[in-house]
C-alpha positions as CSV (number, residue, x, y, z in Angstrom):
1,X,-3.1,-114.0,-35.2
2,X,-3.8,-110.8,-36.3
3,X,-4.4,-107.3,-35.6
4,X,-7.9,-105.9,-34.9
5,X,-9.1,-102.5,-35.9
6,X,-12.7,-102.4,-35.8
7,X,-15.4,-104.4,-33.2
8,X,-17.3,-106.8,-34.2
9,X,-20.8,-108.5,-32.4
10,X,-20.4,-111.4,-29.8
11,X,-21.5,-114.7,-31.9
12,X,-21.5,-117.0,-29.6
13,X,-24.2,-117.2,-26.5
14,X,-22.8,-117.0,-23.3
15,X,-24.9,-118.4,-19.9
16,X,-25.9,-120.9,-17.4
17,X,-23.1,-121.4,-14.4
18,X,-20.8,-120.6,-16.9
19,X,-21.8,-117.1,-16.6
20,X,-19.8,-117.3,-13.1
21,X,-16.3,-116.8,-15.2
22,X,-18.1,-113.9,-17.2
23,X,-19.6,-112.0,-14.6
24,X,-15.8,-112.9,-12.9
25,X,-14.8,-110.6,-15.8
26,X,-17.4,-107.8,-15.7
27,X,-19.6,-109.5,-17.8
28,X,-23.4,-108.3,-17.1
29,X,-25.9,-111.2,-16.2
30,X,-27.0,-111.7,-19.6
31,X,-24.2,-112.6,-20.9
32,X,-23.0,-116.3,-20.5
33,X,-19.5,-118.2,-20.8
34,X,-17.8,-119.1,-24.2
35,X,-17.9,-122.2,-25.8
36,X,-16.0,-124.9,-27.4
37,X,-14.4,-126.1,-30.9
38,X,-15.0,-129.5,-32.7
39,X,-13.0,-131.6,-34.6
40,X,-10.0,-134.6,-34.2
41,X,-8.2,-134.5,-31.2
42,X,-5.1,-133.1,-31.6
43,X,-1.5,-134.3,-31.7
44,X,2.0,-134.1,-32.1
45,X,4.0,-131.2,-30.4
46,X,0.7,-129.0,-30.2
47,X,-1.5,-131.4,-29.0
48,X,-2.8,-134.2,-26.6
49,X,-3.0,-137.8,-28.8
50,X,-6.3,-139.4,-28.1
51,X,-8.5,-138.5,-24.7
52,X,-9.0,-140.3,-21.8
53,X,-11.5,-141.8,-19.7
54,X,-11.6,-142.5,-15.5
55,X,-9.5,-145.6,-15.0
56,X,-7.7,-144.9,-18.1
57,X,-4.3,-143.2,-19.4
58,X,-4.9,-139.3,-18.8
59,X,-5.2,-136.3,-20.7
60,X,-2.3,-135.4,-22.7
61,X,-0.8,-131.4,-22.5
62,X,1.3,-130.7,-25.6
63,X,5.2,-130.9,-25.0
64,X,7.2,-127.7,-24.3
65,X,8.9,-126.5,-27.5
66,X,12.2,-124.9,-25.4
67,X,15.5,-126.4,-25.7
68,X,15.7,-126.9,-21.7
69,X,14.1,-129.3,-19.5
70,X,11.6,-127.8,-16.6
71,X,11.8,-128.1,-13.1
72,X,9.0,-127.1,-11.0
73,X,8.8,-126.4,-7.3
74,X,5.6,-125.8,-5.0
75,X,5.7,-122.7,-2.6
76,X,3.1,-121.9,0.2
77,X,3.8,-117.9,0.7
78,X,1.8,-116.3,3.8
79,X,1.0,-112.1,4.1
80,X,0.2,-111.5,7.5
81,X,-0.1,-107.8,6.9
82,X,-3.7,-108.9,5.2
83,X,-6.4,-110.6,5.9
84,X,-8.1,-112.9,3.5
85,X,-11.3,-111.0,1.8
86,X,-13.1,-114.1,1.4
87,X,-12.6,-116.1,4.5
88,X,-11.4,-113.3,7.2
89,X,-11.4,-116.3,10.2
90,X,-8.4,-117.1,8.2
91,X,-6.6,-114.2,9.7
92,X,-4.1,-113.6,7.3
93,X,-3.9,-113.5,3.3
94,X,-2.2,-117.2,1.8
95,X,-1.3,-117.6,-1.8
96,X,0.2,-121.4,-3.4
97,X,2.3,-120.8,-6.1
98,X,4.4,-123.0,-8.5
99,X,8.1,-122.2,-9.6
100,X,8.9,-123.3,-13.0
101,X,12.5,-123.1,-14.1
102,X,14.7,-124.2,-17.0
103,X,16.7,-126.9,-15.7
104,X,20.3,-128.8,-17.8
105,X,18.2,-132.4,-17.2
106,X,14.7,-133.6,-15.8
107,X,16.1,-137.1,-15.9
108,X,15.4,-139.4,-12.9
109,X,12.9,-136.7,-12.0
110,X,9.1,-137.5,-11.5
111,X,6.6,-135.5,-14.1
112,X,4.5,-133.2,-12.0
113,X,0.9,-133.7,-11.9
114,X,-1.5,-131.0,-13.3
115,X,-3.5,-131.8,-10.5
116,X,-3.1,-133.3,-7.2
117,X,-5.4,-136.3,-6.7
118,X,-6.9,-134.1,-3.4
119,X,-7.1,-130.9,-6.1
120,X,-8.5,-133.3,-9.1
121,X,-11.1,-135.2,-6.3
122,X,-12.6,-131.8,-5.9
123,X,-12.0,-130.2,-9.8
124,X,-13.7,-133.4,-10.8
125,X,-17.0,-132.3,-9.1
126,X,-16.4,-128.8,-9.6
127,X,-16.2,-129.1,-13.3
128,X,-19.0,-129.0,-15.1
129,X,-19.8,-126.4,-11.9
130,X,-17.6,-123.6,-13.0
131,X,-17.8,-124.4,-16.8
132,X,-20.9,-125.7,-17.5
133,X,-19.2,-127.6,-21.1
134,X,-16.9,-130.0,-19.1
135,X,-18.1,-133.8,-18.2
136,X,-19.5,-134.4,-15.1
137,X,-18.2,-137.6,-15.0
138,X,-15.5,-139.5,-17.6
139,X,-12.6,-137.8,-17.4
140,X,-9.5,-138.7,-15.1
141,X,-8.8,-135.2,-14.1
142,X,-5.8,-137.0,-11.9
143,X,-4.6,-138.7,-14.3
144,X,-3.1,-135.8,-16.6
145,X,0.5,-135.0,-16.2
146,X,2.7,-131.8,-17.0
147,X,6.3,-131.8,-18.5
148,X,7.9,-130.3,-16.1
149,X,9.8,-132.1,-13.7
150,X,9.4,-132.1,-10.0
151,X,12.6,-131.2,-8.0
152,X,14.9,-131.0,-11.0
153,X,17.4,-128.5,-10.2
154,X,17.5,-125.4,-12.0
155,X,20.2,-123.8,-14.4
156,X,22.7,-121.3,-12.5
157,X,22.4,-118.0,-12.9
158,X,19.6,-115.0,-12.5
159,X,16.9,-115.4,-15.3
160,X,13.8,-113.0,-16.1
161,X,10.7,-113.7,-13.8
162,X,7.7,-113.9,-15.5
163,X,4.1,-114.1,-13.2
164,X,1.2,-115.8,-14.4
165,X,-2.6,-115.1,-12.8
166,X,-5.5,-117.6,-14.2
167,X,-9.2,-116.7,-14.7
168,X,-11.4,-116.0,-12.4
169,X,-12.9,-119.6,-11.2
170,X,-9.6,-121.2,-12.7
171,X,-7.1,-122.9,-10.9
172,X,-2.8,-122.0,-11.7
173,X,-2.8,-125.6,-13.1
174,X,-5.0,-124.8,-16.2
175,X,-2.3,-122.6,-17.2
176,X,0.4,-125.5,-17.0
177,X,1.2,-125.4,-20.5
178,X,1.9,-121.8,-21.7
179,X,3.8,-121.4,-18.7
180,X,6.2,-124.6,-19.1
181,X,6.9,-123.7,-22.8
182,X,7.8,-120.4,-21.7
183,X,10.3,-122.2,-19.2
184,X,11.6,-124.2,-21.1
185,X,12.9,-121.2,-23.5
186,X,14.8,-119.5,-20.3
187,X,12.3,-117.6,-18.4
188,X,11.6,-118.6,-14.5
189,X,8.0,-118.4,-14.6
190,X,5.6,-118.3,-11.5
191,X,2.2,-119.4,-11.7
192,X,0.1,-117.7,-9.2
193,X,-3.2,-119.5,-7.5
194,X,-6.0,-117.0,-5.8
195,X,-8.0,-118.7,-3.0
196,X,-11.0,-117.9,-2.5
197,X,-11.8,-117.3,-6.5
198,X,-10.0,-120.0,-7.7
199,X,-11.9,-123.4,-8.6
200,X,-9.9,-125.1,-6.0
201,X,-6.4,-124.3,-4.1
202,X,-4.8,-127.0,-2.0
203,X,-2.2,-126.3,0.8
204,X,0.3,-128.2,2.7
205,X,-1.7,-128.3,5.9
206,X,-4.5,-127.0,7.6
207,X,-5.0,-123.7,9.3
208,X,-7.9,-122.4,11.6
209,X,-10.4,-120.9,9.5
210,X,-9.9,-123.2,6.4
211,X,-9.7,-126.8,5.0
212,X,-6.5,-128.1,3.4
213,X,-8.6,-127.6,0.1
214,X,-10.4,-124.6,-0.4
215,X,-12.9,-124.0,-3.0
216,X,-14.2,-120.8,-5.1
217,X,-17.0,-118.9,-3.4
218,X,-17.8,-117.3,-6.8
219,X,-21.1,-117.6,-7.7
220,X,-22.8,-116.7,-11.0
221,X,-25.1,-113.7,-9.5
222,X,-21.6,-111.8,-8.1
223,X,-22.7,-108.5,-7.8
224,X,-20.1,-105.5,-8.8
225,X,-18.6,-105.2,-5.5
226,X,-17.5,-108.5,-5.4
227,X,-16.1,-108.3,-9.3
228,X,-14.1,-105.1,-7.6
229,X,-12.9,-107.3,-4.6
230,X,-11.5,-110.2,-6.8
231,X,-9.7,-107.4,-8.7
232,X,-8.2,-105.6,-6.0
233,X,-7.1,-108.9,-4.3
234,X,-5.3,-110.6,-7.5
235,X,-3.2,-107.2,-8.1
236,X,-2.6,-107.3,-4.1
237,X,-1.7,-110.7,-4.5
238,X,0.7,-110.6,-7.5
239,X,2.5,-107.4,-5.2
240,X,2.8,-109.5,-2.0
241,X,4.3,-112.4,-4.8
242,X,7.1,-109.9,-5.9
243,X,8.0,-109.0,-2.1
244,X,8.2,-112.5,-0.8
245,X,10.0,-113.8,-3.8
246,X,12.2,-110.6,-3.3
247,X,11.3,-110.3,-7.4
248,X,12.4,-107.0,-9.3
249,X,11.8,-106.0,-13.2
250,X,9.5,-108.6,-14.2
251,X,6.8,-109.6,-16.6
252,X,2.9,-110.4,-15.7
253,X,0.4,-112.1,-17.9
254,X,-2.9,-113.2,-16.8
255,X,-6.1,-114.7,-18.4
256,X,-9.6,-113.3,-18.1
257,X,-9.5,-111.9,-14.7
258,X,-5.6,-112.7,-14.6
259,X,-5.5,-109.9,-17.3
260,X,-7.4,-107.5,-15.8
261,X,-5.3,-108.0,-12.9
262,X,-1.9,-108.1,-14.5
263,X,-2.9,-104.8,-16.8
264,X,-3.6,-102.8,-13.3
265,X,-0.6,-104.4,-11.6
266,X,1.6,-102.8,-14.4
267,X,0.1,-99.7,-14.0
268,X,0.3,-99.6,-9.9
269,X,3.5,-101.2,-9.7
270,X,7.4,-99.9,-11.0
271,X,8.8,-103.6,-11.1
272,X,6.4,-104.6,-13.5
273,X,8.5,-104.1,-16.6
274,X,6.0,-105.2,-19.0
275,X,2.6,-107.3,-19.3
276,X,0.3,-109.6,-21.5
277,X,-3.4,-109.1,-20.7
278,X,-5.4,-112.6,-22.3
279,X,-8.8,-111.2,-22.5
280,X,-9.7,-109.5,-19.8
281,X,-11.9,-106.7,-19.1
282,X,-10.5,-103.0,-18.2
283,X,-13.4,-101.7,-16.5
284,X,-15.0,-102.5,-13.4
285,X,-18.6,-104.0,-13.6
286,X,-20.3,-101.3,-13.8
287,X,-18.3,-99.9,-16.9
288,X,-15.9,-97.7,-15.2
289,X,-12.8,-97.7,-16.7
290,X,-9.7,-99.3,-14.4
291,X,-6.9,-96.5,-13.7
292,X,-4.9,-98.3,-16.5
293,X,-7.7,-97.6,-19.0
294,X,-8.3,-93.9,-18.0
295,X,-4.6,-93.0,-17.7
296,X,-2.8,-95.4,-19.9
297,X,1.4,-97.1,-19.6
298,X,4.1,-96.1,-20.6
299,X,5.9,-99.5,-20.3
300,X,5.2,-102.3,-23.1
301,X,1.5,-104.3,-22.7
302,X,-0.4,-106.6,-25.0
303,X,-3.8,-106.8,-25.1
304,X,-4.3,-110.4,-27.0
305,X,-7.9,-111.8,-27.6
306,X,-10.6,-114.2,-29.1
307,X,-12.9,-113.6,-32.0
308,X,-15.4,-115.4,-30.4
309,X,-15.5,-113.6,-27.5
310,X,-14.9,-109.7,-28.5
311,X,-18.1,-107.8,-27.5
312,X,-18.3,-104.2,-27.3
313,X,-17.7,-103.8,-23.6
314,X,-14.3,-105.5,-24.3
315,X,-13.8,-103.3,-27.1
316,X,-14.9,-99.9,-25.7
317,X,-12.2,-100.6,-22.2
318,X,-9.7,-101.9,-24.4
319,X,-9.9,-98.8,-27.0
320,X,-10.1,-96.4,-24.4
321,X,-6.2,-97.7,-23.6
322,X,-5.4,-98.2,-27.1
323,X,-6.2,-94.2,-27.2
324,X,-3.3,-92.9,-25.2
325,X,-0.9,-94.5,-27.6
326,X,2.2,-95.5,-25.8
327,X,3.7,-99.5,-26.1
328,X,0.2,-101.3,-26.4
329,X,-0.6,-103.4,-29.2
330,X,-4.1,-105.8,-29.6
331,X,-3.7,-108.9,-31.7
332,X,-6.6,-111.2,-32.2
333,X,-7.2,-114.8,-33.0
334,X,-9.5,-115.9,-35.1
335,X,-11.8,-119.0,-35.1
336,X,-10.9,-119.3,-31.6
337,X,-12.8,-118.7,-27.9
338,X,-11.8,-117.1,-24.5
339,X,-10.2,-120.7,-23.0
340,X,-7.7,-121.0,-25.8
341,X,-5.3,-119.5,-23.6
342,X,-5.3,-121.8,-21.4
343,X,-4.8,-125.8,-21.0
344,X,-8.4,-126.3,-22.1
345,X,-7.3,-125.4,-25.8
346,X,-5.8,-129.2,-25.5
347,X,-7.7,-130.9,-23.2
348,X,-11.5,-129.6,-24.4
349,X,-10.9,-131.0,-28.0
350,X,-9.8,-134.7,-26.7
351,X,-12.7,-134.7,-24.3
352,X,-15.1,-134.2,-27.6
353,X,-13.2,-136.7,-29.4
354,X,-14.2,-139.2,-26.6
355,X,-17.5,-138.3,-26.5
356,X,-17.7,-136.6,-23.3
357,X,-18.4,-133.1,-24.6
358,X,-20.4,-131.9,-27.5
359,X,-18.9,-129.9,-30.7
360,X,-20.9,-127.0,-29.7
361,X,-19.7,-127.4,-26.2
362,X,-15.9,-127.6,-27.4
363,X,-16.4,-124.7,-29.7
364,X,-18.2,-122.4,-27.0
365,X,-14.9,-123.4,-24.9
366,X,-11.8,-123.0,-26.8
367,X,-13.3,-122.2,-30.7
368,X,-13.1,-124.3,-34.1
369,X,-9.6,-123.7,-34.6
370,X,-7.1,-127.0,-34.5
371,X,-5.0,-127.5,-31.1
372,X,-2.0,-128.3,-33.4
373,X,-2.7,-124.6,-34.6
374,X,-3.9,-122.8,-31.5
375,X,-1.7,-123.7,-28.8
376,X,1.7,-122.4,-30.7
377,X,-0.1,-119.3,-32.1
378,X,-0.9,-118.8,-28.4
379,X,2.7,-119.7,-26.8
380,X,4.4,-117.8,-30.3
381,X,2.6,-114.3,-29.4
382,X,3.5,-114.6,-25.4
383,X,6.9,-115.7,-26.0
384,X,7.8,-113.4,-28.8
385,X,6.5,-110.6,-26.8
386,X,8.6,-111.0,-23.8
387,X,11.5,-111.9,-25.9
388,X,11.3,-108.4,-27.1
389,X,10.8,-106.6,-23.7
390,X,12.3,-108.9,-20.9
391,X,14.6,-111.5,-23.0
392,X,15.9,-114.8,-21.4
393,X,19.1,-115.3,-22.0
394,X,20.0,-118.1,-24.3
């Protein structure tokens, strides 16, 4: 990981569907999604061991590094002070969110699923939908477990929140990883889902104006206004989180559009106490700079990102920050794409290895860089940064 001081050209050529998750970021139309890293699946306490097929053992997420266990609980939160922006005959604004918390044992506790098997049914077609790299058929998307442990009671005592939003297109449970390792060192982490922008959401039941499962209504021609909705919505969102969690002095970090989002939150919001932005965009689509941009914080943020996919839009909204001085640092990581941050760093690498995605897919995804080196450069720079501004206790 390392600092960056100058830009540098996009190498990598981003398009088809994939485009959807760069134009969720800003990205203009020409520009398409990143791509993925080749090489031996990994394993050990970074990686996966070897990758799966349908009917077989699942994907493998790397092991928390923490010296607690993880327990994890589902909550279905409801804002009826808003409507939902993408489904109004919904009537009211619904978020699903997952509470992840360091727990004394997970013993005699079941491992929660990354995905449901409704959720993985419909990721399974979605897939290669929302990023173009990812087999259409092959992979046991229901077979994958987490490491945290559903319904293992949590540790007494009040703990640091930390609030996690995913990409635009992407689902809380891509982000599984990151968030359990930060867990299982002492933070209560939240992972947040969007409807309407995310892949696929599932509830507990059914409401008028929606199916238990609802899907992304993204599409890879969304115009500026709707980049701006998606925006406003996930900061919205993250608020309405903090209220019905009755949340105070916490920490955001998002991916992609989760960064963009978390960045603004910080700046709108007094009880976000500091953030982590994972490659996202601070201008809207049509290259206005966000508030946060144009004003700058005065509370601690981390712009962390990708050599493969720094471009000179990302550059000029991020400098523009980097300009007011204040507590912002950019770090960058080499040989490494936008999806690094996120479970795919694991999974994309055993899909290659068993032949269901191409090298040049794997790099475009997650970059050439090893798993076993990725993922805890990736969980070191979140952790350590939190450790400095909203420390767990030990």
């Amino acid at each position: 990981m390392t600092s960056h001081h100058a830009p540098t050209r996009r190498t990598v050529a981003r398009g088809g569907l994939a485009g959807a998750a760069a134009l969720l970021l800003g990205a203009t139309p020409a520009l398409t999604a990143p791509a993925a890293a080749s090489g031996p699946a990994a394993s050990g306490p970074a990686g996966s061991g070897p990758a799966v097929t349908s009917g077989g053992r699942g994907l493998r997420l790397p092991a928390p590094t923490g010296p607690y266990a993880v327990g994890a609980t589902v909550r279905h939160l409801v804002d009826p002070s808003r409507n939902d922006p993408w489904a109004p005959e919904i009537g009211v604004r619904e978020l699903m969110v997952t509470v992840l918390r360091p727990s004394a044992t997970g013993r005699g506790f079941p491992r929660m699923p990354q995905l449901t098997p409704g959720a993985a049914e419909v990721f399974t077609a979605l897939a290669p939908l929302v990023r173009p790299h990812l087999p259409a058929a092959g992979a046991d998307w229901a077979a994958t477990l987490t490491h945290a442990r559903t319904g293992a009671p949590p540790l007494p005592g009040r703990r640091p929140v930390l609030l996690y939003s995913p990409g635009g297109g992407d689902s809380r449970a891509m982000g599984s990883s990151l968030a359990i390792d930060l867990a299982s060192h002492g933070w209560t982490v939240v992972t947040v889902d969007h409807p309407g922008d995310a892949s696929e959401v599932e509830f507990p039941d059914e409401r008028p104006g929606r199916d238990p499962i609802r899907t992304t209504v993204l599409r890879p021609d969304m115009d500026a206004g709707t980049f701006r909705t998606m925006i406003d919505t996930r900061v919205a969102d993250l608020r309405f989180a903090l209220d019905a969690l009755g949340l105070d002095r916490v920490g955001l970090y998002g991916h992609s559009a989760g960064g963009t989002a978390v960045a603004q939150a910080l700046h709108e919001d007094p009880r976000v106490a500091a953030a982590v932005n994972l490659e996202g965009y601070l201008d809207w689509a049509d290259g206005t700079l966000l508030p946060v941009a144009r004003e700058g914080t005065d509370r601690p943020l981390l712009l962390a990102g990708t050599d493969g996919f720094r471009d000179d839009r990302l550059d000029r909204s991020w400098w523009a920050l980097l300009a007011h001085g204040g507590p912002v640092a950019r770090r960058q990581l080499a040989d490494s794409d936008h999806w690094v941050f996120t479970d795919y760093a694991a999974l994309v690498p055993q899909l290659q290895a068993a032949d269901l995605m191409t090298a040049a897919g794997r790099a475009e995804m997650v970059g050439t860089l090893d798993p076993r080196v990725s993922v805890p450069a990736v969980r070191k720079l979140v952790r350590s940064f939190f450790a400095r501004h909203l420390p767990a206790p030990r």
